[in-house]
C-alpha positions as CSV (number, residue, x, y, z in Angstrom):
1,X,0.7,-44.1,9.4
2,X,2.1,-41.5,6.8
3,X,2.7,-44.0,3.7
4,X,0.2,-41.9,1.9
5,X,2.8,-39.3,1.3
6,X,6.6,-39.7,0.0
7,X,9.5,-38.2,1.2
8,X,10.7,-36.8,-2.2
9,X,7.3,-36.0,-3.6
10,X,7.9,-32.5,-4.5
11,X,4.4,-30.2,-5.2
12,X,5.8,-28.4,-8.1
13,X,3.9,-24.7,-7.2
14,X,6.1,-24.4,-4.1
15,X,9.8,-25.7,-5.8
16,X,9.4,-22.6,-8.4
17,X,8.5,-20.2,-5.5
18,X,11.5,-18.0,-5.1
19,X,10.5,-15.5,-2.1
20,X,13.6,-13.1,-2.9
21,X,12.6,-12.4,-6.1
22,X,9.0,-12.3,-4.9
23,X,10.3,-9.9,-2.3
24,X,12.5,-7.9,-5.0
25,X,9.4,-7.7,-7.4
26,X,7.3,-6.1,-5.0
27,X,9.7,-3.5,-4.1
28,X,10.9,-2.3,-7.7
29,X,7.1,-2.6,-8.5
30,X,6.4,1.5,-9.7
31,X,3.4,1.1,-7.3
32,X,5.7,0.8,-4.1
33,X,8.9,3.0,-5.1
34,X,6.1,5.5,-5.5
35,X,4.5,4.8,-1.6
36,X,8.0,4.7,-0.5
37,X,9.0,8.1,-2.1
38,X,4.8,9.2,0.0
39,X,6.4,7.5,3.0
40,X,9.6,9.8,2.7
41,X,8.0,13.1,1.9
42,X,5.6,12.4,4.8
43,X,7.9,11.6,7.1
44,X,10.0,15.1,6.0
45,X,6.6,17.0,6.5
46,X,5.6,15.5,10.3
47,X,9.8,16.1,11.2
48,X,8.9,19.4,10.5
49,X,5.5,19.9,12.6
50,X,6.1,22.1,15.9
51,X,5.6,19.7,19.0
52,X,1.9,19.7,19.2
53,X,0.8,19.5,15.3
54,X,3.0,16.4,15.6
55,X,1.9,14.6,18.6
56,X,-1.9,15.5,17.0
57,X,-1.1,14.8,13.1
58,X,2.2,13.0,12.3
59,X,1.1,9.5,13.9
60,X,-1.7,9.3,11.7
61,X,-0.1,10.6,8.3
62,X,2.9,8.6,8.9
63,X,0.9,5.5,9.4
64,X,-1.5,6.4,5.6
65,X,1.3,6.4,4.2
66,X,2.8,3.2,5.8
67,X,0.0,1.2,5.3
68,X,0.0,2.5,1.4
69,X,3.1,0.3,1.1
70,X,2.0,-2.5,3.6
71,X,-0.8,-3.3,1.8
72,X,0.3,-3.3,-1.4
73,X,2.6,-5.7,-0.6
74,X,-0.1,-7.7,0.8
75,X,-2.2,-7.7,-2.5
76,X,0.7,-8.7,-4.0
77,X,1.2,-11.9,-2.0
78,X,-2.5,-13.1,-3.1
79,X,-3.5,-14.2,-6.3
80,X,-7.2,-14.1,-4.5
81,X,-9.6,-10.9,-5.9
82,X,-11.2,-10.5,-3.0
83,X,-7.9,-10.0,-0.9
84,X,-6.7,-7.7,-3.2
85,X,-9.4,-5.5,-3.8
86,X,-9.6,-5.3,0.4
87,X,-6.2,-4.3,0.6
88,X,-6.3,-1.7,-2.8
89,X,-9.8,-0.4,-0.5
90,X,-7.5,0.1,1.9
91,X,-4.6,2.0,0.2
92,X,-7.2,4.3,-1.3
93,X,-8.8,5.0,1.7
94,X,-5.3,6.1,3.8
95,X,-4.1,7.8,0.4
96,X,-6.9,9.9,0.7
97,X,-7.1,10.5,3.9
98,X,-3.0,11.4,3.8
99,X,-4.0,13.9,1.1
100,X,-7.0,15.4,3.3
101,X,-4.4,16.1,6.1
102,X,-2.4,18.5,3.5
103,X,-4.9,20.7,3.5
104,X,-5.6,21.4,7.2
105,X,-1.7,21.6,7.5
106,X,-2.4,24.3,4.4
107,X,-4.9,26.0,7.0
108,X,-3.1,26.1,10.0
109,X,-0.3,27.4,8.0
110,X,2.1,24.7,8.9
111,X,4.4,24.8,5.7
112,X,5.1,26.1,2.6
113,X,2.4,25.1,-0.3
114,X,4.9,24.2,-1.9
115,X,5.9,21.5,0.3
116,X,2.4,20.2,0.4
117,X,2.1,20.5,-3.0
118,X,5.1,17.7,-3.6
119,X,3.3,15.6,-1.5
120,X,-0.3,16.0,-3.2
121,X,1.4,15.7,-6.3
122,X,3.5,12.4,-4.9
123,X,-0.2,11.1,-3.9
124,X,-1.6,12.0,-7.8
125,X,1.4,10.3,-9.6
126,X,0.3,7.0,-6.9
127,X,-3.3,7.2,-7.8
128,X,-2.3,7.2,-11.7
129,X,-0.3,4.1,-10.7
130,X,-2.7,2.6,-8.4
131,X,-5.5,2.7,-10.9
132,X,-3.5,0.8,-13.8
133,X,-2.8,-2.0,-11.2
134,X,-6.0,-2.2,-10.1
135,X,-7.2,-3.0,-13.9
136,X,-4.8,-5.7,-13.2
137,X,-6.5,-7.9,-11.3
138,X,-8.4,-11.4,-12.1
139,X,-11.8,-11.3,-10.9
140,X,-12.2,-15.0,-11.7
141,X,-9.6,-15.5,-9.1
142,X,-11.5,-15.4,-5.9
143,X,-12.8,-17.4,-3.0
144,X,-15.8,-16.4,-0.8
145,X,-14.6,-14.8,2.2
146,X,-18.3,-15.3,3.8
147,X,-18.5,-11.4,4.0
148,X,-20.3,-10.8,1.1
149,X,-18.0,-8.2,-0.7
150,X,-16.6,-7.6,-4.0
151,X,-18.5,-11.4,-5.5
């Protein structure tokens, strides 16, 4: 019933495939050190946030800056365009939104502008990075997801 296939036929893309070093080159990528230095800084900044300013803000700044690094490493995985333009969307848009929350901490006078300030800056130094990896990608690489976006 399964003569068609051999029992020592080896498909030679998935013999090199080393998922350590896959692993280990996502995480010493500049991209992620950087979103893991965000997730650290952000983390600092909610663990400072009275009780109420925490329970309001900190779920949602610690998860931008989570999914910054989740979703790198998803783009990563992919060789497809299309995947990795939807996660890059993604870590733009929760970047963005991380830095947006800075500033009402700055009005409600939560911290020190200098403490925002690393974090905006943290946030710059990862669009710098982001935008170099972006020009990365193969746009003949893709495969229509059916929704219509980024063909």
């Amino acid at each position: 019933m399964w003569d068609d296939f051999e029992e020592n036929e080896e498909d030679d893309d998935e013999s090199e495939f080393d998922p350590k070093a896959h692993r280990d080159q996502i995480y010493s990528h500049p991209l992620m050190k950087k979103g893991k230095e965000i997730v650290s800084l952000t983390h600092a900044l909610v663990g400072s946030l009275d009780e109420a300013r925490r329970e309001l803000y900190g779920g949602m700044m610690l998860e931008d800056a989570m999914v910054m690094c989740a979703k790198f490493a998803g783009a990563e995985g992919v060789k497809d365009y299309i995947l990795k333009m939807e996660n890059a969307t993604i870590m733009k848009v929760h970047a963005r939104h991380l830095n947006s929350m800075t500033y009402q901490l700055a009005m409600e006078e939560t911290h020190a502008e200098e403490h925002l300030d690393l974090l905006r800056e943290a946030i710059e130094e990862f669009k710098s990075l982001f935008v170099e990896w972006v020009k990365g990608f193969d746009s003949t690489e893709k495969f229509d997801d059916g929704w219509g976006l980024f063909l």
